[in-house]
N, C-alpha and C positions, 0 to 999 in steps of 0.2 A: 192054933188056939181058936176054941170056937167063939161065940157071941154070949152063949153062957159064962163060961169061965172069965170074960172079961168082971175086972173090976167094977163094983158099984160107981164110984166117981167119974169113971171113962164113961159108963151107960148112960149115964146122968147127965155129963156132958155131951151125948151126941143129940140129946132130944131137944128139939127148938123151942123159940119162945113160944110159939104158938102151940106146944102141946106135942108136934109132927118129931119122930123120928126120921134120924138120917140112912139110912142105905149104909153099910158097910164098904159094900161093892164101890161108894158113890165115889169118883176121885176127887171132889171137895172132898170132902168126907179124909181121904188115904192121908192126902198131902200134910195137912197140917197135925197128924198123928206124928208122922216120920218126921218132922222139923222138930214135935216137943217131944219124940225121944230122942233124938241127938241131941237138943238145946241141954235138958233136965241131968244126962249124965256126964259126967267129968274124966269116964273109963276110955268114952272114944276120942280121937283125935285123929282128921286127916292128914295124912304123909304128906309132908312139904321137903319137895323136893330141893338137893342143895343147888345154890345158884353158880351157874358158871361164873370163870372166870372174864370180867366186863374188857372190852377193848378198849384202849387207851380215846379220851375224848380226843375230837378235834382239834378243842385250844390246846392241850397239852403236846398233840401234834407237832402244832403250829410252834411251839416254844422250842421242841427241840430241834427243828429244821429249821430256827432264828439262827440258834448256838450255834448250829453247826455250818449255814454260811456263813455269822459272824466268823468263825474261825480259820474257815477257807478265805476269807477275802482279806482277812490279817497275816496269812500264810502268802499271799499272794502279793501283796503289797509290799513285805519281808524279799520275797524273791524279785520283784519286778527290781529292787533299792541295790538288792546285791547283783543283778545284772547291770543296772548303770554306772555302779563300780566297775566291774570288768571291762565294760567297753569303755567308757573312761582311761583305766588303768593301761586298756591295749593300745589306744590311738596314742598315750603319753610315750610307750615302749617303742611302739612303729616310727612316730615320735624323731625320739633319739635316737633307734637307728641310723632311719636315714639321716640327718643331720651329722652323724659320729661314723657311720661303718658305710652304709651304700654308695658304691662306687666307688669307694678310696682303697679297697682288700686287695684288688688286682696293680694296683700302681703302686702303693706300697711292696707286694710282693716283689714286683719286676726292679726295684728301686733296691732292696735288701739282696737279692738274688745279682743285681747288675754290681750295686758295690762292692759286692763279696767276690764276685771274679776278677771285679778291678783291683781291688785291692792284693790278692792272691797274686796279681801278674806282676803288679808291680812291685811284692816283697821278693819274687824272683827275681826279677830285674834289676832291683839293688844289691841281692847277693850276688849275681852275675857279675857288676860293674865294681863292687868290691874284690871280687875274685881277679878282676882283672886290671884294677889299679896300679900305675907306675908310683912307686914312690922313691926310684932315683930321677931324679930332675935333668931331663932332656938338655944339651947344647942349644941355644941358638942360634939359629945361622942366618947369617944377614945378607941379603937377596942385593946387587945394586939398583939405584934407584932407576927408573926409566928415564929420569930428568937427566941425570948422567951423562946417557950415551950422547954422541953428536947427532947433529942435523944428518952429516953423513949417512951414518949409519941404519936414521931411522927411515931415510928413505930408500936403501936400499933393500929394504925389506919386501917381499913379494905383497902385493895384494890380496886380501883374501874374499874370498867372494861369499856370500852368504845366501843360501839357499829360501826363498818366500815361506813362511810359519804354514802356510797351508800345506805343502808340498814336502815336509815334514816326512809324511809316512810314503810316500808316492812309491817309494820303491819296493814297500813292503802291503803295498795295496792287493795283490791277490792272495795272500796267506791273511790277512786280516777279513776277507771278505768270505774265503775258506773258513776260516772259522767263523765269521756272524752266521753263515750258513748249516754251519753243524749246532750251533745255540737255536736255530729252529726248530730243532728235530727234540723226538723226545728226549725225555731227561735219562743222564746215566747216572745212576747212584753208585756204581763200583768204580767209577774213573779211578783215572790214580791221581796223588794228591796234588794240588793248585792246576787241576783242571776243573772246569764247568761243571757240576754234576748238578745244575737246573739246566732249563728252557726258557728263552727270554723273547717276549710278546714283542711284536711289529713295529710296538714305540718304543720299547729299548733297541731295538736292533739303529733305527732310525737316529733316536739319541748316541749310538755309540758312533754311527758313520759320521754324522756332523761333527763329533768331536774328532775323530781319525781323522777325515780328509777338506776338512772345510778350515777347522781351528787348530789343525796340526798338533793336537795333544795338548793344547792350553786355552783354556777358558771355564767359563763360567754354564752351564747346563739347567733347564730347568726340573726341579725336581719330579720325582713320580708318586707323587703323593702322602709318600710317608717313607717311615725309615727301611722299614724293611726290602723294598722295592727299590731305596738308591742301594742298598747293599747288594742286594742282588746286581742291579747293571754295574757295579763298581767290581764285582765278582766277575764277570764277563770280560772285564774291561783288564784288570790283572790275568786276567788267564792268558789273553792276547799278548800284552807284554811279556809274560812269562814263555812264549813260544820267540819272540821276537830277542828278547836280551837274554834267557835263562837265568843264570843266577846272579846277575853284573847289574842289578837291580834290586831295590827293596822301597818298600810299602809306609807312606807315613800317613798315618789317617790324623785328623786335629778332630773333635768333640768337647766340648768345654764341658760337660759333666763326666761323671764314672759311669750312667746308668746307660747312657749315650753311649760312652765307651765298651761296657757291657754289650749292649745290643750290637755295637759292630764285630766283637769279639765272637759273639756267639753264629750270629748268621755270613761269615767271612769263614768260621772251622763248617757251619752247615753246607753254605754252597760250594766250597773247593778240595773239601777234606783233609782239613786241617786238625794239627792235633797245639796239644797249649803249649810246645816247644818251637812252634812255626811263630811264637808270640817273646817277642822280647826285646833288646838294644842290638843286639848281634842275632836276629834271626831276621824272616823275612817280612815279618808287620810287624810296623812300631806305635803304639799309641801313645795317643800327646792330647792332655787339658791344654795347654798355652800354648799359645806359637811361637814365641822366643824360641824354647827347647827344639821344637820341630824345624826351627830355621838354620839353629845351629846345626841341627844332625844333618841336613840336609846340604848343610856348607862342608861335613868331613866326608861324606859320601861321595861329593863331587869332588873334594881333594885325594881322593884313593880311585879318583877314575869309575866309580860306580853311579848306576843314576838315580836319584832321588825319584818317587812316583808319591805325588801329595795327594790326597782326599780329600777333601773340606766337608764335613756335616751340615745338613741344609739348616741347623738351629741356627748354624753361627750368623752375625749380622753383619760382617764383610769379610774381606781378604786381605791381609796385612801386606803391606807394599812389598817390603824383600821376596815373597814367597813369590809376586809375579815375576822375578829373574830365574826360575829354574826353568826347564826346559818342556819337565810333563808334571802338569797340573790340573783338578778337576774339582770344582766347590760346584754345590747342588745348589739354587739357588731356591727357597720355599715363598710358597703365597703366603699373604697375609692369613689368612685361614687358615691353612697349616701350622704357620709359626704361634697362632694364638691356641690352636689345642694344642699342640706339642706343651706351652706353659702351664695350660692349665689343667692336664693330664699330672705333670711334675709339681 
C-alpha cells in the first residue's frame, strides 16, 4: 500500500504538532500503527496455547505421604500386637510341655512296656499253676520228734564237719576262673541258651570273684551303677552256676515293682538267650514282688533237693532275715544316688 492510498485520518495523524511529518520508514512511526491495528479489530486473536497438565503441589505431596505412613505405622503396630501374642502363646505351650510331657514319655513308656510283660508272665504262671493243681488232699505224715530219741542215740551220731563259707567254691575254682576268662573275650551272640552271650568289664569279673571265693556265693555286692549292668553280672554269674549244677538249679530274682521285674525280664532273655518259657514257677527264673513268696519257693526247692539261686534288686532296702539261711545268695546293694534317681525316674 503506498502513502498515497493511505487514508486521510492516518495522514492526518502522522503529521506532528509542530506542523513536521513523520517518516513512514520511521519505526516510531511502524510500531504504534501495528498495535492500533491489532488493538481496533476484533477478527484477530493470538493462539493460546492449551496448558499442560500441572504437577501435583508439594503440600498435596506431603498429605498423601502422611496417609500413607499413617497407615503403614497402624499396619505395624497391628503386626508388632499379633507377634506378642504368639510368643506369648508359645512360651505358655513350651510352658506345659515341659511341666506335663518333657522327660516323663520315656519312663512312662518303659513303665507300660515293663507292666505289660509282667503282667503277660504272670497270667501264664497262674494258668500253669492251675494246670497243675492237687485237688485230692495229700496224707500227712508225721516225722518223730528229735526230742524223742534218747541221749543215746543222739550221741551216737557221727559228727559232721562243716566246710569255711569261703571255701564254698574251692573245688570248683578253675572252671569258674575258666569261665571269668572267657567273659573277657568278645561277646558271642550265637551261644546257645543260658550261656553269656555279653563281655563283662574288669570290675565285674573282680565283683564276681569276691563273691566266688571270698563270700562263698553269699552276701551282699556293691552295685554297678544301675540296673542294667547288675543284670548283666548276674547273667555271668547264672551262667557259672549253670555249668556248675546244670539243671539241679533255678533262679529267683525279688524286685518290688513290675517295671523292675520287666527290666530283669528283658535283659536276663537278652544276655543268656532266653526265650519267655525259660520264665515261670516250673522253669528256670522265677520272679517275685515280695519275699514271702520267694522264701517259700526257695524252702520247696531245697526240699526236692534242688538249689535255690536268689537275686536281690539293688532298689530293695534290705534282706529279709530267712533268705540269709539259703546257701547262694546275691543283693546288689545301691548308693544313695542311685536309689534316689531310680525313685525319681518311677
Amino acid at each position: 500500500m503506498t502513502e498515497a492510498e493511505l487514508p486521510e485520518n492516518t495522514q492526518s495523524s502522522t503529521e506532528s504538532k509542530d506542523g513536521e511529518k513523520a517518516s513512514i520508514d520511521d519505526p516510531s512511526f511502524r510500531v504504534p500503527l501495528e498495535e492500533s491495528k491489532y488493538e481496533s479489530t476484533n477478527e484477530f486473536k493470538a493462539p493460546t496455547p492449551k496448558d499442560p497438565q500441572k504437577p501435583p503441589s508439594e503440600a498435596n505431596l506431603a498429605q498423601i505421604l502422611e496417609v500413607a505412613l499413617q497407615d503403614l505405622t497402624e499396619k505395624r503396630i497391628a503386626l508388632e500386637g499379633e507377634l506378642a501374642d504368639l510368643s506369648e502363646r508359645k512360651s505358655q505351650i513350651e510352658k506345659e510341655f515341659k511341666t506335663s510331657f518333657s522327660g516323663q514319655s520315656d519312663a512312662i513308656a518303659r513303665r507300660v512296656k515293663g507292666f505289660q510283660d509282667y503282667l503277660t508272665g504272670a497270667l501264664q504262671d497262674l494258668a500253669q499253676s492251675a494246670e497243675q493243681l492237687e485237688l485230692i488232699s495229700q496224707p500227712v505224715m508225721l516225722s518223730p520228734s528229735p526230742l524223742d530219741k534218747s541221749q543215746e542215740a543222739i550221741s551216737n551220731q557221727p559228727v559232721e564237719t562243716s566246710t569255711a563259707i569261703a571255701e564254698t567254691f574251692k573245688p570248683d575254682e578253675e572252671l569258674i576262673r575258666t569261665c571269668l576268662e572267657q567273659f573277657r573275650k568278645e561277646p558271642d551272640f550265637y551261644a546257645d541258651p543260658w550261656k553269656l552271650r555279653r563281655s563283662l568289664e574288669p570290675k565285674d569279673i573282680e565283683l564276681l570273684e569276691d563273691w566266688f571265693f571270698n563270700m562263698g556265693g553269699r552276701g551282699a555286692q556293691p552295685s554297678r551303677g544301675n540296673r542294667s549292668k547288675n543284670v548283666l553280672v548276674a547273667s555271668g554269674l547264672i551262667a557259672i552256676l549253670g555249668e556248675l549244677y546244670g539243671d539241679q538249679f533255678q533262679v529267683l530274682v525279688l524286685a518290688s515293682q513290675p517295671e523292675r521285674l520287666g527290666e530283669w525280664r528283658r535283659g536276663l532273655q537278652d544276655a543268656l538267650g532266653l526265650s519267655r518259657e525259660d520264665f515261670g514257677p516250673n522253669s528256670g527264673i522265677v520272679l517275685f514282688e515280695r519275699a514271702d513268696g520267694l522264701i517259700e519257693k526257695a524252702d520247696r526247692l531245697e526240699e526236692r533237693d534242688e538249689v535255690p539261686v536268689i537275686i536281690i534288686d539293688a532298689a530293695e532296702k534290705g534282706v529279709e532275715i530267712p533268705i540269709l539261711q539259703f546257701p547262694i545268695w546275691l543283693a546288689f546293694a545301691a548308693s544313695p544316688q542311685e536309689i534316689y534317681l531310680d525313685e525319681e525316674i518311677i
